[in-house]
C-alpha positions as CSV (number, residue, x, y, z in Angstrom):
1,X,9.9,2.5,33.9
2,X,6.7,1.8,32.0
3,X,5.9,0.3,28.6
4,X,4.3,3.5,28.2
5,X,7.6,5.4,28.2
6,X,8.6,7.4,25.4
7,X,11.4,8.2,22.9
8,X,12.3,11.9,22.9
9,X,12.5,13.5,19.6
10,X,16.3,14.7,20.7
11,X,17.0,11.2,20.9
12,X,15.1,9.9,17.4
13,X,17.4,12.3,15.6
14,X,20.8,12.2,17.0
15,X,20.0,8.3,16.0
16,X,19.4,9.1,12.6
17,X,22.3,10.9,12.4
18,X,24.7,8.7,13.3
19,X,27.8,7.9,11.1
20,X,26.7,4.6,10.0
21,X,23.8,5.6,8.8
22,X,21.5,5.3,5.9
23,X,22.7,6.9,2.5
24,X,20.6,10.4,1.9
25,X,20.1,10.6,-2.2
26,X,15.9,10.9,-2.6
27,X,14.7,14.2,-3.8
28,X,11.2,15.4,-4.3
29,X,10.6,14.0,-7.2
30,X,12.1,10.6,-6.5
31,X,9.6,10.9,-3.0
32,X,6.4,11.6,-5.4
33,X,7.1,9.2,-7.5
34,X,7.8,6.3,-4.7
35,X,4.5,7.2,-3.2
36,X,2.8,7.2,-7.2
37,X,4.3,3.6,-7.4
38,X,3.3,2.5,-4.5
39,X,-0.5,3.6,-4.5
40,X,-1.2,3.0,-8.2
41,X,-1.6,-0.8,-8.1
42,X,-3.6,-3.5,-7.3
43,X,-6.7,-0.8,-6.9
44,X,-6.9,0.5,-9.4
45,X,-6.0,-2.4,-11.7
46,X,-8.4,-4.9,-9.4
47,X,-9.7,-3.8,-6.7
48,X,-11.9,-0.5,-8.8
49,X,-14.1,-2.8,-10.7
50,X,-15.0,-5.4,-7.7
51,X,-15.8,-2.4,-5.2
52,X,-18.2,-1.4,-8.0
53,X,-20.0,-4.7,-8.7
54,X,-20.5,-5.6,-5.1
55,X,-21.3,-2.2,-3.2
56,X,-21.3,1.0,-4.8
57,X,-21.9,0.8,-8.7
58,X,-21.0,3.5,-10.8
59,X,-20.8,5.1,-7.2
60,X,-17.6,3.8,-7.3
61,X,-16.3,7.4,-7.9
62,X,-17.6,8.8,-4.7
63,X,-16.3,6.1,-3.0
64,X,-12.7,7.4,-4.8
65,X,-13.6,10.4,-3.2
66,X,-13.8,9.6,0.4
67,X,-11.3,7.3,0.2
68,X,-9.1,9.4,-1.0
69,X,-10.1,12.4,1.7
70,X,-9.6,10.2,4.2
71,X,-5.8,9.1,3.2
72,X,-5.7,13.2,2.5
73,X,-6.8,14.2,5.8
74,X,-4.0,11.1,7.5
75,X,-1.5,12.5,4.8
76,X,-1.7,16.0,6.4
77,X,-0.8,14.1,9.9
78,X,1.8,12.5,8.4
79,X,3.7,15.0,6.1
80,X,3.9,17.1,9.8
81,X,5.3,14.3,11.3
82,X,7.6,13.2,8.3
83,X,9.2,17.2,8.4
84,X,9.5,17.6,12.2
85,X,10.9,13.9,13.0
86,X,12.6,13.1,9.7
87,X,13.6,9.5,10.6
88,X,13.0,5.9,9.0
89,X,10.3,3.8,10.7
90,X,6.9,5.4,9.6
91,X,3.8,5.7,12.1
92,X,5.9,3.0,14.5
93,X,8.7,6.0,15.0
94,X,5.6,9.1,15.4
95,X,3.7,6.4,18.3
96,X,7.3,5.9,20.2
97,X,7.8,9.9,20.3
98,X,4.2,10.7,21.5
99,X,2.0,7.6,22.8
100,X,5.1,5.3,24.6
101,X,6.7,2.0,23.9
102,X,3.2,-0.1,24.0
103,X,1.4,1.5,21.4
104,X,4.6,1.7,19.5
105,X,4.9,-2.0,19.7
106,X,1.2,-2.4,18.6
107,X,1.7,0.1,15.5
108,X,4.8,-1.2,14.3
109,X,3.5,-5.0,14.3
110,X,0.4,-3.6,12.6
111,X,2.8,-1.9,10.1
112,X,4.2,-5.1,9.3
113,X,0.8,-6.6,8.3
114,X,0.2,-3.8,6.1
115,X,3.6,-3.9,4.4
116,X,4.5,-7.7,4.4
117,X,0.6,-8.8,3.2
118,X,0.3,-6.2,0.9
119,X,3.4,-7.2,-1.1
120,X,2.1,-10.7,-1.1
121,X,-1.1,-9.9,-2.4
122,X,0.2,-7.7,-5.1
123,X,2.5,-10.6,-6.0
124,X,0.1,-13.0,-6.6
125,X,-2.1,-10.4,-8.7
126,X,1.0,-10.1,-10.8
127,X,1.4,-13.6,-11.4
128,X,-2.6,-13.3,-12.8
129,X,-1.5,-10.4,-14.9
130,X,1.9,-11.7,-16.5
131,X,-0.2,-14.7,-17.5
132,X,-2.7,-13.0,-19.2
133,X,-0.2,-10.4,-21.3
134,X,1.5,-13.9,-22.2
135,X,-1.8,-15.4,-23.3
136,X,-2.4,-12.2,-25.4
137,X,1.0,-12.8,-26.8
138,X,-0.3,-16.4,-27.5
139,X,2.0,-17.6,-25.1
140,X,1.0,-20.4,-22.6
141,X,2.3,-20.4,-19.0
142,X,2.4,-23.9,-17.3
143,X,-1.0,-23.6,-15.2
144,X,0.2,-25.8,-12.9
145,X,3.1,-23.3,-11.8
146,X,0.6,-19.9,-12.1
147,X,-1.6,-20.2,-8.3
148,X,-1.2,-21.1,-4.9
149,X,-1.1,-25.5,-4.1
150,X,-4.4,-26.9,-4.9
151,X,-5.5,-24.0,-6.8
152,X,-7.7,-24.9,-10.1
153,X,-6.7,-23.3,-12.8
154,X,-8.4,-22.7,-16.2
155,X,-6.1,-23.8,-19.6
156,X,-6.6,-22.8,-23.1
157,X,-7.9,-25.9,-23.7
158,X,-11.1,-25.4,-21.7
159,X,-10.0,-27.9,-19.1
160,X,-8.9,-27.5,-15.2
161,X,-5.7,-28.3,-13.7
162,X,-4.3,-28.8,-10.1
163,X,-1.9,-25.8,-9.2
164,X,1.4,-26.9,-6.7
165,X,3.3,-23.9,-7.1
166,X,2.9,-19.7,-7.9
167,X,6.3,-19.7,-9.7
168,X,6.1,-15.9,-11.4
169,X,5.1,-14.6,-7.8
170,X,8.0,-16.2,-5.9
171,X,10.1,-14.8,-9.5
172,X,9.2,-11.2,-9.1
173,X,9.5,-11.0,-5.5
174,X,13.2,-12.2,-5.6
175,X,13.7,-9.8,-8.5
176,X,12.7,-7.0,-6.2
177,X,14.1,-8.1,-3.2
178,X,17.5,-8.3,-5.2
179,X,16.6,-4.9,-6.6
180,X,16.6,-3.4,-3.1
181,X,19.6,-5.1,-1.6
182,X,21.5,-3.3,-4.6
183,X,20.5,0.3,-3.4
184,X,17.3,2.9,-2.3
185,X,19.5,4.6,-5.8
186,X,19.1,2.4,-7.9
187,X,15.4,1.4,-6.6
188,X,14.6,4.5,-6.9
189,X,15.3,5.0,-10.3
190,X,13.5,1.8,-11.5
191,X,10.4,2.9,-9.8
192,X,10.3,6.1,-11.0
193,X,10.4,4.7,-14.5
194,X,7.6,2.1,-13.8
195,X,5.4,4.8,-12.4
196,X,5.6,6.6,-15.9
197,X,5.1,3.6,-17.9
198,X,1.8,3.1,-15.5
199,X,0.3,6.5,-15.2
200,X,1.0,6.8,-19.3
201,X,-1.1,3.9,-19.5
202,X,-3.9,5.0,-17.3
203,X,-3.8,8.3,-19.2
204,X,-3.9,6.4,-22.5
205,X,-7.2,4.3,-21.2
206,X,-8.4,7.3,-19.8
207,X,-8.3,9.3,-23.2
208,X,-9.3,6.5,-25.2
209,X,-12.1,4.7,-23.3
210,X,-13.7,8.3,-22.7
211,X,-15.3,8.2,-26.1
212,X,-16.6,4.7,-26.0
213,X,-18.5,5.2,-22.5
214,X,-22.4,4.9,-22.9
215,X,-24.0,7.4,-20.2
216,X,-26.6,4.9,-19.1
217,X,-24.7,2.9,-17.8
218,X,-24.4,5.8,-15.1
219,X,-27.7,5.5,-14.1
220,X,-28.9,4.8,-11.7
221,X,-25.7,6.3,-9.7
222,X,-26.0,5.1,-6.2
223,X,-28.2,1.9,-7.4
224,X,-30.9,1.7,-4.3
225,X,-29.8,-0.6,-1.3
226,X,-30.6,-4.1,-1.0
227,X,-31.9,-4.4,1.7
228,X,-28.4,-5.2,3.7
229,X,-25.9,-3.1,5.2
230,X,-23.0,-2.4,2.3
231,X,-24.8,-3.7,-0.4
232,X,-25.6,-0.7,-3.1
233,X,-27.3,3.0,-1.6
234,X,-24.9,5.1,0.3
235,X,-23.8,2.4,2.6
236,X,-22.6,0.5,-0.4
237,X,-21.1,4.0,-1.1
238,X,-19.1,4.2,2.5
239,X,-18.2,0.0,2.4
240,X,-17.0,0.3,-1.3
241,X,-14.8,3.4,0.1
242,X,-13.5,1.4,3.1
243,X,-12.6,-1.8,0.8
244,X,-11.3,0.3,-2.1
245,X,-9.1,2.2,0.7
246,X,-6.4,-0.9,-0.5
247,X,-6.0,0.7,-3.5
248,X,-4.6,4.0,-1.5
249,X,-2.0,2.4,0.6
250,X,1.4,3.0,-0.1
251,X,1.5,7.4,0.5
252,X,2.6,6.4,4.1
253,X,5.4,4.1,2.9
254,X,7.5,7.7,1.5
255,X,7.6,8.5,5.6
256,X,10.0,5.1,6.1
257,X,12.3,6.5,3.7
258,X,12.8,10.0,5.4
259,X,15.9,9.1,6.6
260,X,17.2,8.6,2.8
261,X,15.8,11.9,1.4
262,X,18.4,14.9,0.9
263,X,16.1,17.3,2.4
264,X,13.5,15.9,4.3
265,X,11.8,18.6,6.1
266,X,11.2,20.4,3.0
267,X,10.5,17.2,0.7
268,X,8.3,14.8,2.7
269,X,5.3,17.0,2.7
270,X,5.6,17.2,-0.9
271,X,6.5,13.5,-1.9
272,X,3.0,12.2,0.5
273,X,0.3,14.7,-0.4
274,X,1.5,15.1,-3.9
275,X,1.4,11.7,-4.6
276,X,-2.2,11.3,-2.5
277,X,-3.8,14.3,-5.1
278,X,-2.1,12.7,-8.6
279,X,-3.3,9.3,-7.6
280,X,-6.8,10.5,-6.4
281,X,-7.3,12.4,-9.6
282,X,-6.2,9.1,-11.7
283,X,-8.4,6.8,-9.6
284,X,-11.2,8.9,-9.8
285,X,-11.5,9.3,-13.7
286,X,-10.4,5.6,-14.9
287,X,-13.3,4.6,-12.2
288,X,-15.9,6.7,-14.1
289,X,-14.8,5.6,-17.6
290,X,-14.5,1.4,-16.6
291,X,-18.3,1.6,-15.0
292,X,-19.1,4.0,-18.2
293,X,-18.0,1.5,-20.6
294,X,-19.6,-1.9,-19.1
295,X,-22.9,-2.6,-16.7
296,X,-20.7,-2.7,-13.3
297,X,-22.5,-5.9,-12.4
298,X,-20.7,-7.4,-15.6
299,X,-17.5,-6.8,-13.6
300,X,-18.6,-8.7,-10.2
301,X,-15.4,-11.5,-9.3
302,X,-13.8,-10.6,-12.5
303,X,-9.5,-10.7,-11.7
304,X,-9.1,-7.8,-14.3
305,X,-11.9,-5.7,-14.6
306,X,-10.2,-2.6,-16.6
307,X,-10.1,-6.0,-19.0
308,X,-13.8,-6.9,-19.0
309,X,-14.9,-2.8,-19.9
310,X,-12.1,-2.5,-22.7
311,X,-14.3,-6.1,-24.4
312,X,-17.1,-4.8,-23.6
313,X,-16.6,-1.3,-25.3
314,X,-14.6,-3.8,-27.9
315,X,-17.7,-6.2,-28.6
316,X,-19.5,-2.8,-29.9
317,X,-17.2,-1.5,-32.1
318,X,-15.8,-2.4,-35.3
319,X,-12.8,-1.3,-37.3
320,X,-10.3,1.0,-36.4
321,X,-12.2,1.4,-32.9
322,X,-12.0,-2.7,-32.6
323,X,-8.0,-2.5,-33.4
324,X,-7.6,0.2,-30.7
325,X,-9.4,-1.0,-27.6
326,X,-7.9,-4.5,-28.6
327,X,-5.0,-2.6,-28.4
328,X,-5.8,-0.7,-25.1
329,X,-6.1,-4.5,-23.6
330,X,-2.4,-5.6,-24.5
331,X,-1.9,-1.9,-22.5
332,X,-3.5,-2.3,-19.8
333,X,-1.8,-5.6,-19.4
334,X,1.7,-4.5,-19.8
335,X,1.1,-1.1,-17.4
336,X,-0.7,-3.5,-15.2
337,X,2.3,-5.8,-14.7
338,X,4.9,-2.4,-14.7
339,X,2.1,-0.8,-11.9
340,X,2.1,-4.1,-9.4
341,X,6.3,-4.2,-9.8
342,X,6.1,-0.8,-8.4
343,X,4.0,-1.5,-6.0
344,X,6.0,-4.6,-4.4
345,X,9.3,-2.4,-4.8
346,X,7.6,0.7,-2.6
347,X,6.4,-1.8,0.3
348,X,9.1,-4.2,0.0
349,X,11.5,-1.1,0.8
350,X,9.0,0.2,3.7
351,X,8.9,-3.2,5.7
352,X,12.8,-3.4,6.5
353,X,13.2,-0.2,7.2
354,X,10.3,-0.9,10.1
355,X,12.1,-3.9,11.0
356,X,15.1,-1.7,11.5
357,X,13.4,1.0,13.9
358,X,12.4,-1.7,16.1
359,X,15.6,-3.4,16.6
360,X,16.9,-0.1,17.3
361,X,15.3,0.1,20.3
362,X,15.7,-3.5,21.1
363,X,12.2,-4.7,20.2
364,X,13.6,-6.8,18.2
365,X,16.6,-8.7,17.7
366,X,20.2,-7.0,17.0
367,X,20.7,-8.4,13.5
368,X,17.8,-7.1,12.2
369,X,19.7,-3.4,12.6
370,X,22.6,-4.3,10.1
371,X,23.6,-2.2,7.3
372,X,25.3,-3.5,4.3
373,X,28.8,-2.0,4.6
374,X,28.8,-1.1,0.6
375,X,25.2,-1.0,-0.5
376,X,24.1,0.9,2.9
377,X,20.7,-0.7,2.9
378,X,19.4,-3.0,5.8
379,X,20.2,-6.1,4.0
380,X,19.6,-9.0,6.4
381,X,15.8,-7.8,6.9
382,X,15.5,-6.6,3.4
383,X,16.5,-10.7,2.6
384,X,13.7,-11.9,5.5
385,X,11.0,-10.3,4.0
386,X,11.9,-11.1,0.6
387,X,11.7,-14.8,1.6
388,X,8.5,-14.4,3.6
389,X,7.0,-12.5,1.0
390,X,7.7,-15.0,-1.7
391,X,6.9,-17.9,0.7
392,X,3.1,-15.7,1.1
393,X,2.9,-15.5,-2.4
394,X,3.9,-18.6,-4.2
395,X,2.2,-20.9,-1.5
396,X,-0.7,-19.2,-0.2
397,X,-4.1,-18.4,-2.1
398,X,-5.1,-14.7,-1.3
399,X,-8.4,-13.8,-1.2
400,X,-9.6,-11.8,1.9
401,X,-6.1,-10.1,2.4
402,X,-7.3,-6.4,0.7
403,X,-9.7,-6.0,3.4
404,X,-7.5,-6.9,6.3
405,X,-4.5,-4.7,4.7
406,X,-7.4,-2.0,4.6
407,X,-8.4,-2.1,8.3
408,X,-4.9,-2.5,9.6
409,X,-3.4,0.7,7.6
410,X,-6.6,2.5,8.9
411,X,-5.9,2.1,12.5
412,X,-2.5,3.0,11.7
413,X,-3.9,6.6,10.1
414,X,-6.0,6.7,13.2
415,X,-3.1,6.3,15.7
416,X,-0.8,9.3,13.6
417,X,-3.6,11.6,13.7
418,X,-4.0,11.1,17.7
419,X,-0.2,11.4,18.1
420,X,-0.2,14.9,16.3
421,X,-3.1,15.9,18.5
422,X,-0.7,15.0,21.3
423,X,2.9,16.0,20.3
424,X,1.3,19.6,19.7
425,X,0.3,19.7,23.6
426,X,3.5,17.9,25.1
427,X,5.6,19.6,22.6
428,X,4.7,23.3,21.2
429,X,8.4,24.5,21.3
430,X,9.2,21.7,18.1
431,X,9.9,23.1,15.2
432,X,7.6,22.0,12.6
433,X,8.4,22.6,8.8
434,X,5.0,21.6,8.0
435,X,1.9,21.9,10.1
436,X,-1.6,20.5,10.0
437,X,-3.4,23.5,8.9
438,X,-6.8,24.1,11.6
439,X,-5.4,21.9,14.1
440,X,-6.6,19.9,16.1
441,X,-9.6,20.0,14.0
442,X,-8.0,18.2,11.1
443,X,-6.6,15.3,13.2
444,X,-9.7,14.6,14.6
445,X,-12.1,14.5,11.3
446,X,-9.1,11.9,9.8
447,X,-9.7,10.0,13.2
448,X,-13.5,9.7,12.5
449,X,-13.4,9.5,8.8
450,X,-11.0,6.1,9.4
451,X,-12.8,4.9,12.5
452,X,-16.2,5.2,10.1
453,X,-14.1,3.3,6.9
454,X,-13.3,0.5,9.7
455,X,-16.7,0.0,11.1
456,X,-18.3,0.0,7.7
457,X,-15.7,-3.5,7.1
458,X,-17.2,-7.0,7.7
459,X,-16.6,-8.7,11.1
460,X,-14.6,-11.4,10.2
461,X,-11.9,-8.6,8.8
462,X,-12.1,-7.5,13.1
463,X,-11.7,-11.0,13.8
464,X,-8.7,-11.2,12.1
465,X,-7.4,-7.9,12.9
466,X,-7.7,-8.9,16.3
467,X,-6.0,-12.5,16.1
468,X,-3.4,-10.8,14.3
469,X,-2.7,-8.1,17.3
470,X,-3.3,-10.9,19.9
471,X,0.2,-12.4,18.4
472,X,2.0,-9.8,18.5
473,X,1.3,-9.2,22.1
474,X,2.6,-12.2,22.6
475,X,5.7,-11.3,21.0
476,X,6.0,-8.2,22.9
477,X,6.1,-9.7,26.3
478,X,8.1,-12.1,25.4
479,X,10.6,-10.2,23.9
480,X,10.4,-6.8,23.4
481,X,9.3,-5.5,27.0
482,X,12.4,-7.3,28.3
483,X,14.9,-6.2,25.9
484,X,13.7,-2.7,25.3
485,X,16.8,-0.1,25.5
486,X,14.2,3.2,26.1
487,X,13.1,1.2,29.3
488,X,16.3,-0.7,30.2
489,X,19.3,1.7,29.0
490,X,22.5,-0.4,27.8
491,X,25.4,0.2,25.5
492,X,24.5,-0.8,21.5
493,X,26.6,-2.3,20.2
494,X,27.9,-0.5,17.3
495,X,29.4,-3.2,15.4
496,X,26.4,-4.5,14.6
497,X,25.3,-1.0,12.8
């Protein structure tokens, strides 16, 4: 048999199924809110006011836009996918059923560069975050345990010190990772009340900052190009969509939990394009109101821009106005830190759960398909990716990773849309809760609205992209290829379930 075999949808299920499986207690409302947590993060927190003073400007909000129709158009793909073949393991699962073993392998290893340097990056932007609330609280964190080794880092006092260790990153990583060996329960619930502390917040900066926004700093809209590809005019408008696109990963991690929801066929359409239209609406209007309130090129490098627009709007006000955007900054802080914990508890609880699929089919090795025999959640690669995570984050400086989290979740999006196009034409009989309205159309503008996001990226994010996949070839033929159980059929060993 070929690496390009595939898994029959029969067979996907009657796995699923299985008596040892994973406990089913999400609803729809826990599924909107897990893909609310998981979007509403580092983006719009971060990533919003960078995009802004490097490419687009107050633009910024069209670059919302696209970015936000493209994760729409890949959200339709996947909420068909999530009701017909309601099974943990994401885009890796839809590629086995449609596209064969190989580009399963190469989707699931891109899967775990989205999920694994995601949570790393968004662990390290919480560090920045908690030590800024504390400093606001006139609280001093030991600089030298705040970055990555070798970092310098900025004291009170005006002088620089040597980082050796990201100690609040490696903290909050264990805290989640604890959080999830507990139960997707008790998870749950803690994300869904993050995600109302964080979208009260946004609503509260949204309201408030509104009336402080001064209209020229609107103008001009799409500042003219210059000169360079990216850099302001409408190709700053597409490059600021494609690097903002970070801030809209996450709606895909809901489809990893399918297995867990009480009615999936019904609820997974809801819990991924619900969350994708709440958060674009969010991201949208706080974008328009942060480049309202301060001249985006006041915002350019700046950790925390939402920061830099509530002093600005702060610097020309006086009283009660002073006392409430210095108030809004303490806010944006605290929703800040509750928004990034969400974040790392969403694709924290995606990665395993990808891990899983692949051992399943003997990608990978057995262990990695154990189930905790009272908690019922994958503990053993729940417990690996907690310690790589916190290993990522309180060793490594992150700077580039948004970018390369971008382009790999893009070609992800771009390998689900193709499999739709091609599970309708092996597969017409399935029956399909939720279709892709105007098909095949659909499909293919979210294939060319993602390939255009990816081209409009820098090279050295393709460089990367590419070393990245080059590895995990390696892995495949080493392993995977000669231990697969779709191409080599053998007895699983259930003891190990």
């Amino acid at each position: 048999m070929s690496m390009f075999v595939t898994k029959t949808i029969e067979t996907l299920v009657s796995e699923a199924e299985g008596a040892d499986g994973l406990r089913r207690v999400l609803g729809r409302r826990d599924l909107v809110a897990l893909g609310v947590g998981a979007v509403i993060g580092a983006g719009i927190f971060v990533l919003t006011g960078q995009a802004a003073a490097a490419y687009a400007g107050p633009a910024i909000v069209l670059s919302m836009a696209i970015a936000g129709l493209a994760s729409a158009l890949a959200g339709l793909c996947y909420a068909e996918f999530a009701s017909a073949v309601p099974v943990s393991g994401s885009a890796y699962t839809y590629a086995y059923a449609t596209l064969g073993e190989f580009a399963a392998w190469l989707i699931g290893w891109d899967l775990i560069l989205e999920y694994a340097l995601s949570a790393s990056t968004v662990a390290v932007s919480w560090s920045g975050h908690l030590g800024a609330f504390l400093a606001q609280l006139g609280v001093a964190f030991p600089a030298a345990l705040s970055a990555a080794p070798g970092t310098l880092v900025a004291t009170s006092g005006g002088h620089a010190v040597t980082a050796v260790f990201n100690l609040p990153a490696v903290l909050i990583t264990a805290f989640v990772t604890v959080l999830l060996l507990v139960g997707i329960r008790e998870s749950a619930t803690v994300n869904a009340a993050m995600v109302a502390l964080k979208v009260a917040v946004i609503a509260i900066v949204i309201a408030g900052g509104i009336w402080f926004v001064q209209p020229g700093n609107w103008h001009p809209f799409v500042p003219p190009n210059s000169g360079r590809f990216g850099e302001f005019g409408w190709s700053g408008v597409l490059r600021g969509a494609a690097v903002i696109f970070f801030a809209f990963i996450g709606f895909d991690a809901v489809s990893t939990v399918a297995q867990e929801a009480r009615d999936p066929q019904r609820d997974m359409p809801a819990g991924i394009l619900g969350s994708l239209a709440i958060c674009t609406l969010l991201y949208m209007l706080v974008s328009g109101v942060m480049v309202g309130l301060v001249p985006y090129q006041k915002m350019i490098g700046s950790p925390a821009p939402m920061i830099v627009a509530l002093d600005a709007a702060a610097l020309r006000s006086s009283g009660s106005a002073h006392a409430m955007l210095s108030g809004l900054k303490l806010l944006v802080e605290f929703g800040a830190i509750a928004g990034l914990t969400s974040v790392m508890l969403v694709t924290m609880m995606a990665q395993p759960r990808i891990f899983r699929a692949m051992a399943i089919d003997g990608l990978l090795p057995d262990w990695a398909t154990r189930i905790h025999p009272r908690w019922r959640t994958p503990h053993v690669t729940t417990i690996i990716t907690g310690v790589a995570v916190a290993a990522a984050a309180g060793f490594t400086g992150v700077s580039t990773l948004g970018q390369l989290v971008s382009i790999g979740t893009l070609f992800a999006f771009v390998v689900v849309a193709l499999a739709v196009i091609f599970l309708r034409a092996r597969r017409p009989d399935l029956h399909r809760p939720f279709r892709v309205p105007l098909a095949p159309f659909l499909p293919i503008a979210a294939v060319a609205v993602c390939l255009l996001l990816m081209a409009s990226l820098p090279w050295a994010t393709w460089e990367r992209l590419v070393i990245w996949m080059a590895i995990g070839l390696a892995i495949y033929f080493a392993y995977g290829y000669r231990h697969s159980r779709v191409r080599l059929p053998k007895p699983v060993d259930q003891s190990l379930a």
